[in-house]
C-alpha positions as CSV (number, residue, x, y, z in Angstrom):
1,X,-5.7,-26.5,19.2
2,X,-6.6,-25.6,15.8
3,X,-4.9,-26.5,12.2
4,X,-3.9,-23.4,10.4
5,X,-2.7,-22.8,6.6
6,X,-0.3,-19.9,6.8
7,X,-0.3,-18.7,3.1
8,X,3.2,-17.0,3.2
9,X,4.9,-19.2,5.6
10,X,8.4,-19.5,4.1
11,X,9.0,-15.4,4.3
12,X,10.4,-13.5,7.1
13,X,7.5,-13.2,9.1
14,X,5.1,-16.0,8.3
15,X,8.2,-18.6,9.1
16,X,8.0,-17.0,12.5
17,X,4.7,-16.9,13.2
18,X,4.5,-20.6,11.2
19,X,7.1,-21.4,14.8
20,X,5.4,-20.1,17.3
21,X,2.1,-22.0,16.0
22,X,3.8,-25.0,16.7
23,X,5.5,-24.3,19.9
24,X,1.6,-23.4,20.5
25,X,0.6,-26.9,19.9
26,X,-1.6,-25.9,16.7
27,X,-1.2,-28.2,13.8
28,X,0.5,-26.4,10.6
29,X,0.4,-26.4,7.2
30,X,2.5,-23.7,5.1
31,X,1.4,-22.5,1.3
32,X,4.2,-20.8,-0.5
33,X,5.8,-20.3,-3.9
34,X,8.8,-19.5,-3.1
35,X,9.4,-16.6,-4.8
36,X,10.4,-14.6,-1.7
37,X,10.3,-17.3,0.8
38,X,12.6,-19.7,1.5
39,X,12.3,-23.3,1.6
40,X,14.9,-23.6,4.8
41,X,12.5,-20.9,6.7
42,X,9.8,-23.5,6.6
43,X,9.7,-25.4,9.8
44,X,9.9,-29.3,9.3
45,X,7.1,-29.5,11.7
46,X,5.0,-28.3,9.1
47,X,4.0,-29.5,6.6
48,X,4.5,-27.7,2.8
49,X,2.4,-27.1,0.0
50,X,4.6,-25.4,-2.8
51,X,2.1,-23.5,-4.9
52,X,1.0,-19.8,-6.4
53,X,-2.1,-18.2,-5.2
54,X,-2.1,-17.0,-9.1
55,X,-3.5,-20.6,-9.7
56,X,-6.9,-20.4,-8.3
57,X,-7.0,-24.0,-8.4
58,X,-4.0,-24.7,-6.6
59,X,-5.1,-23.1,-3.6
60,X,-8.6,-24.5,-3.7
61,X,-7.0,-27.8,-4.1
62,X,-4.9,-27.3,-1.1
63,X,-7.2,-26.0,0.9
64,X,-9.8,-29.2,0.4
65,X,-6.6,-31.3,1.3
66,X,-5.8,-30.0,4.7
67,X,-8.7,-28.8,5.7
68,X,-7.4,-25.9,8.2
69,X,-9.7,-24.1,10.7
70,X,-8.1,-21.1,9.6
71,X,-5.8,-19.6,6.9
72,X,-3.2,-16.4,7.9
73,X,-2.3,-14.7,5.0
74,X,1.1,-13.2,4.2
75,X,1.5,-13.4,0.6
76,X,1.7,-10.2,-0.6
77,X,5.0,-8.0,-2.5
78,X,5.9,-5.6,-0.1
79,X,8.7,-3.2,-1.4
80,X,7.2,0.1,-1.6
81,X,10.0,1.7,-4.0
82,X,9.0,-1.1,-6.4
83,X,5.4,-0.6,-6.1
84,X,6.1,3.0,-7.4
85,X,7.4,1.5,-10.8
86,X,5.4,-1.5,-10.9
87,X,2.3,-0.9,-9.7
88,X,0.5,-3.4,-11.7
89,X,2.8,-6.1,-10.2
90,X,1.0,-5.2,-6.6
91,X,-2.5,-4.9,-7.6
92,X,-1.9,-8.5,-9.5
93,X,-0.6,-10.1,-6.2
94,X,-2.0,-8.3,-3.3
95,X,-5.6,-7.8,-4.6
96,X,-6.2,-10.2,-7.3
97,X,-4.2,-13.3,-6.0
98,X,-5.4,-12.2,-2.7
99,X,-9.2,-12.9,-4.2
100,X,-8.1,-15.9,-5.5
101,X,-7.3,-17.1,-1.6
102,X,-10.8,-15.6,-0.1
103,X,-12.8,-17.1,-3.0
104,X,-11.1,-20.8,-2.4
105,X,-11.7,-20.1,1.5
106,X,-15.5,-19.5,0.6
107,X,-15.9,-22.4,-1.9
108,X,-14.4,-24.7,0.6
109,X,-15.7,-23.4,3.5
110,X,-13.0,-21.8,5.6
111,X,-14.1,-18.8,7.4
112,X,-11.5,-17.6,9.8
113,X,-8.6,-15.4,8.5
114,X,-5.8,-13.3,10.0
115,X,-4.2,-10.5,7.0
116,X,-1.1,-9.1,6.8
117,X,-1.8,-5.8,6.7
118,X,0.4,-2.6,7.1
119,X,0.7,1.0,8.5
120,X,1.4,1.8,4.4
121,X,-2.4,2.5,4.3
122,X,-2.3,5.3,6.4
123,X,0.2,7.0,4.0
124,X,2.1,10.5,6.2
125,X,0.0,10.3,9.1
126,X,-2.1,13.8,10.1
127,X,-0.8,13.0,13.3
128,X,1.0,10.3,15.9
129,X,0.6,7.9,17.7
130,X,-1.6,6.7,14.8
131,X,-5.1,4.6,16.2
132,X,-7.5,3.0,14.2
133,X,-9.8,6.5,13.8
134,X,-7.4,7.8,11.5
135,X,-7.9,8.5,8.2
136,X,-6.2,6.0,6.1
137,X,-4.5,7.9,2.6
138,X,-1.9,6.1,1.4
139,X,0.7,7.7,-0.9
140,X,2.3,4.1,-3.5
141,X,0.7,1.5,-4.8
142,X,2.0,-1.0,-2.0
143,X,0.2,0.9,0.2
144,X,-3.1,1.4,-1.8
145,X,-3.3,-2.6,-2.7
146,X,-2.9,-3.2,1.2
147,X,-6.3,-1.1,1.5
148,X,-8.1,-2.3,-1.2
149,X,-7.7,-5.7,0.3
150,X,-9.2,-4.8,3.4
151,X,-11.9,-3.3,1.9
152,X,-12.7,-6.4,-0.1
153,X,-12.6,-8.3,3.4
154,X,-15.3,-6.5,5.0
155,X,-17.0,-6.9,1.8
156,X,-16.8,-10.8,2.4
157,X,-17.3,-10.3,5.9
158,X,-20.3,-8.9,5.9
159,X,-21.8,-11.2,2.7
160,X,-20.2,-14.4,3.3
161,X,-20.2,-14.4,6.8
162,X,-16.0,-14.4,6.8
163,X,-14.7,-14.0,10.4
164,X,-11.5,-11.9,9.7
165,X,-8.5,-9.9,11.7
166,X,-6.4,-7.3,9.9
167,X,-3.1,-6.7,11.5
168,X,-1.4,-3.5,10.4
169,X,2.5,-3.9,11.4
170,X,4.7,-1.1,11.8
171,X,8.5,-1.9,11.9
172,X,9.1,-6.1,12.3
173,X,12.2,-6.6,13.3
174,X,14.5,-8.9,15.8
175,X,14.2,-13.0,14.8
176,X,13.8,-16.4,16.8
177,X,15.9,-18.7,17.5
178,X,15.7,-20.8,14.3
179,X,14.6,-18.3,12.0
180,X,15.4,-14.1,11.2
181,X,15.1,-12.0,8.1
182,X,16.7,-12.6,5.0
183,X,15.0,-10.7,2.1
184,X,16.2,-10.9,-1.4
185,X,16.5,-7.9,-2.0
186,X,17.2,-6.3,1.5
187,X,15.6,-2.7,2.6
188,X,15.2,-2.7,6.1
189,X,17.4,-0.4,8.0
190,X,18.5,-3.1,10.9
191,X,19.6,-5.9,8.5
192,X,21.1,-3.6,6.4
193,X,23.4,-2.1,9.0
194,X,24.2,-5.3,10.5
195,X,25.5,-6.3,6.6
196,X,27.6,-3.7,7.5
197,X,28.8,-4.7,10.8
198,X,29.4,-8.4,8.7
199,X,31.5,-7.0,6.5
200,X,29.4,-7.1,3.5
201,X,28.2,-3.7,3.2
202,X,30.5,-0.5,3.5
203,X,28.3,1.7,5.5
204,X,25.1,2.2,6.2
205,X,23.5,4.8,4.7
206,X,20.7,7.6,6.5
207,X,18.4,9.3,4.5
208,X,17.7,13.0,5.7
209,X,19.5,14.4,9.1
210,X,17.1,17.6,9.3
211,X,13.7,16.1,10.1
212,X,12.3,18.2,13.4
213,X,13.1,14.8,15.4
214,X,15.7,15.5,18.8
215,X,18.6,13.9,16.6
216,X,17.3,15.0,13.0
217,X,16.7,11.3,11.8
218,X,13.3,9.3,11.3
219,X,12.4,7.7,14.1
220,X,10.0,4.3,13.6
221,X,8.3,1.9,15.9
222,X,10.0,-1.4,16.0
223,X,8.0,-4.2,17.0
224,X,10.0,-7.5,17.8
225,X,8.6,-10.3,15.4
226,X,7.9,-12.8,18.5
227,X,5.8,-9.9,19.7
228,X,4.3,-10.0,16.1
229,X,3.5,-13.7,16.2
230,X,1.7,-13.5,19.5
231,X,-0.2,-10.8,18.1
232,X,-1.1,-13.6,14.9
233,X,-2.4,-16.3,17.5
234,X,-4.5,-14.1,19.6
235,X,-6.4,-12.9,16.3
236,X,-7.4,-16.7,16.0
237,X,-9.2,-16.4,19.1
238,X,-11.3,-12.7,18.2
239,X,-14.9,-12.8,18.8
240,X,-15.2,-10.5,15.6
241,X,-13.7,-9.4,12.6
242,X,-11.6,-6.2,13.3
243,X,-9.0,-4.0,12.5
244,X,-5.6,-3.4,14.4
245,X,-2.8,-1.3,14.7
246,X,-0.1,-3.3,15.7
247,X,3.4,-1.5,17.0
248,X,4.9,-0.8,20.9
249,X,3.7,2.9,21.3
250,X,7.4,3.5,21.6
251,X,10.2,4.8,18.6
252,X,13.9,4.5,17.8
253,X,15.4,7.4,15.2
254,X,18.0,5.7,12.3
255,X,21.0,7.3,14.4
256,X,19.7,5.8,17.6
257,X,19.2,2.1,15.5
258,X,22.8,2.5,14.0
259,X,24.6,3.4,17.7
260,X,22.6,0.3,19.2
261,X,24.1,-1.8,16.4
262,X,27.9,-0.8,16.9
263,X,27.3,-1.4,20.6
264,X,25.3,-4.7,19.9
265,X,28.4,-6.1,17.1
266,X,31.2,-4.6,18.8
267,X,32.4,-3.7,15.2
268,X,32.7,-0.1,13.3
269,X,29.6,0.7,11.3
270,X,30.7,3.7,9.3
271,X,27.7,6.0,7.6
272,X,27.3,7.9,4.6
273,X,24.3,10.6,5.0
274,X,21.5,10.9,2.2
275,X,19.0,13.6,1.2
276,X,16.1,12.5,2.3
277,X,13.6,10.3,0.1
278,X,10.4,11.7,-0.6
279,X,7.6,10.5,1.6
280,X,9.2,9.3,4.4
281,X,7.1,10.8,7.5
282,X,9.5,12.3,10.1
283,X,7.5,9.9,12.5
284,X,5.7,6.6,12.6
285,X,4.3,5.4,15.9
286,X,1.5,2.7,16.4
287,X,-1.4,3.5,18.9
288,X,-1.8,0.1,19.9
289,X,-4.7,0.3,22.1
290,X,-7.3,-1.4,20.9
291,X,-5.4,-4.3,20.4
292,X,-4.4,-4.4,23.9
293,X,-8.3,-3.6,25.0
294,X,-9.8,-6.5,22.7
295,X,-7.3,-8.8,22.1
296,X,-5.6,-8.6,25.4
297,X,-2.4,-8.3,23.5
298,X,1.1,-6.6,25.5
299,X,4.8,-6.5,23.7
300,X,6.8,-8.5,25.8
301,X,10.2,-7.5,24.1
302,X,10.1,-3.9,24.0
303,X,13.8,-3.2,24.0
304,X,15.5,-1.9,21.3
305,X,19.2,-3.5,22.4
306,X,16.7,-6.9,22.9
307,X,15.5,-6.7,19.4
308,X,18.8,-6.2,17.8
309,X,20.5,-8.9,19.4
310,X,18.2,-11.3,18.6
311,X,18.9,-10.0,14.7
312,X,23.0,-10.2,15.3
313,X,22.8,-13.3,17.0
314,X,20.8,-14.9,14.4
315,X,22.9,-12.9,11.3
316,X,26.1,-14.2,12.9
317,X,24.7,-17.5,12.9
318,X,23.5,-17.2,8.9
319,X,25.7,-14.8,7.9
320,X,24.2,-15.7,3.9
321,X,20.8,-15.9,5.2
322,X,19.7,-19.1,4.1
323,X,21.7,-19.7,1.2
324,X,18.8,-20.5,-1.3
């Protein structure tokens, strides 16, 4: 078993994957400022560094401390609307605070990594599903700082002999037991509409009905988070750096995500229909391949209904998230 620093581990997905570490037997540390994070997501079994990866010294110093045979990072701003009127707030964290971590990694000798990446760097795909050969064009800054950062890594890669995995997610979505998603502010369709189905939203709301899709919605690859996490523990184990899509092969539409949710809550979700937002591709599905071929990695919770009942079950449960 190994001892990992998951930088990022008190947000939606790093708490998750921080869980399943554990359950793995791996020792854990967790790096986080808390900006977005939570300090309840943090599993006690780990143990908590509370720091900024703006502070290059911070990280170094945590680092030397614990001593982990490999960092996964999952500090980055993600909300792609935001990145389109702050850009500078993206490049600061996802690239430069981002170099801060690989340069502490090189100085004290950590060479194993696992990045949060996303599908955002392929921007509107030429064509789906989307594999690794595709040429990545991405259309917001969220996107474009995602990219850069891989860049950078093969960079290190290739001159400081950094062993690293890229994951690019598609949809996360579903939670564990103990933990699920509560973002400050909130954009992803299923919590949304389960706010609705708890009474604190008045509808949910569907942006464009006439994409050439059978029910005229988007439809997106959902990818539960345990599925996710697995995906994060195998990349500890690749013989070589890489690069992976990282999605079920499969998609849901909006309409199909909102029916699932009335029939998942039992309650009335009412909707109010949108023009649609520009660059929203009328699909987005993951070829998942070459994850599966080198990594030996299968979804084992392909089901939308499964997904979305782990979501309800664990938004019924923490109907204010968790309260911080």
């Amino acid at each position: 078993m190994s001892r990992i620093l998951v930088v990022g581990g008190a947000g939606y997905i790093g708490s998750i994957c921080v869980e399943e570490l554990l359950n793995a037997g791996h020792e854990v540390g967790v790096f986080d400022n808390l900006t977005e994070g939570h300090r309840k997501a943090v599993d006690t079994r780990a143990r908590f560094f509370q720091g900024d990866l703006a502070d290059p010294s911070v990280i170094k110093l945590a680092l030397q401390e614990y001593a982990p045979d490999a960092v996964m990072h999952f500090a980055a701003n993600a909300l792609v609307g935001e990145s389109m009127e702050k850009p500078e707030k993206y490049f600061d964290n996802n690239v430069c605070n981002g170099l801060n971590l690989l340069n502490a990694m090189h100085e004290t000798g950590v060479k194993r990594l696992v990045f949060s990446s996303t599908c955002a760097t392929f921007g509107i795909p030429d064509r789906v599903p989307i594999d690794e050969t595709l040429v990545q064009n991405p259309i917001n800054p969220y996107g474009e700082s995602k990219l850069i950062f891989e860049k950078i890594l093969r960079g290190y890669g290739e001159i400081h002999v950094l062993k690293f995995v890229a994951l690019r997610y598609f949809n996360a979505a579903g939670a564990s037991g103990q933990f699920g998603e509560d973002h400050r502010i909130e954009t992803h369709l299923i919590p949304n509409v389960l706010k609705v189905a708890l009474g604190q939203k008045q509808a949910a709301e569907i942006y464009g009905t006439d994409y050439p899709t059978p029910d005229g919605t988007c439809i997106r690859d959902y990818i539960h988070i345990l599925d996710l996490a697995r995906a994060h523990m195998l990349a500890l184990e690749a013989p070589q750096s890489g690069f992976y899509n990282l999605g079920t092969g499969g998609g849901t539409s909006v309409r199909e995500i909102i029916d699932v949710c009335r029939e998942v809550s039992g309650r009335d979700i009412p909707v109010i229909e949108r023009p649609r937002r520009a660059g929203d591709p009328p699909r987005l599905i993951a070829g998942s391949d070459k994850v599966r071929k080198e990594l030996g990695w299968e979804p084992r919770h392909q089901d939308i209904r499964r997904i979305i009942e782990s979501a309800w079950a664990w938004h019924v449960k923490h109907p204010n998230g968790y309260g911080d």
